[in-house]
N, C-alpha and C positions, 0 to 999 in steps of 0.2 A: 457541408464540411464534415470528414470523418473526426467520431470524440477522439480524443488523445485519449491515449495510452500507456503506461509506462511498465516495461518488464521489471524482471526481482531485482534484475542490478542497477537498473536508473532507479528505483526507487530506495534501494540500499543507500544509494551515492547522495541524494534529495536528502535521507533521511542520514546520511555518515553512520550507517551500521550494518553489522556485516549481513549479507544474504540470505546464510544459517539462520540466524535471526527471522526473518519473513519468514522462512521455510518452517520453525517452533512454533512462531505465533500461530501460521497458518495448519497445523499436528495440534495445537491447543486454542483454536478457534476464536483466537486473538488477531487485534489489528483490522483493518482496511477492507472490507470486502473486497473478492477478486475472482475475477473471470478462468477460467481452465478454457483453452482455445487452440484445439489439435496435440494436446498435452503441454504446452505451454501458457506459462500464469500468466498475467496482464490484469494490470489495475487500471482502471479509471481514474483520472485525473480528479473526477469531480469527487467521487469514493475518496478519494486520496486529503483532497481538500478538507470535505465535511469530519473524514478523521481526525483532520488536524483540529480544525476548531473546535470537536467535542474533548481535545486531550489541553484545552488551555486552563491553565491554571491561574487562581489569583485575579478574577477578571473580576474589577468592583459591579 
């Protein structure tokens, strides 16, 4: 099975913020590791994931 993958706009939309957004974090080395694949970005699902859980707040 090929990994999933999600470009800057599926993951803008996951995340409800705009693109520009990915595009600064990723100019100020912020967020989600991510792939450059024929000059096109793409995230990893699993990247994507482990982001999220290291950005939970509040967690007893």
């Amino acid at each position: 099975m090929a990994p999933i993958r999600l470009n800057q706009i599926e993951l803008a939309r996951r995340w409800k913020i705009s693109p520009r957004t990915l595009e600064r974090w990723r100019w100020l080395k912020l967020g989600p590791p991510y792939l450059k694949l024929g000059g096109r970005v793409a995230y990893r699902i699993e990247d994507v994931e482990a982001y999220e859980i290291e950005q939970l707040r509040g967690q007893a």
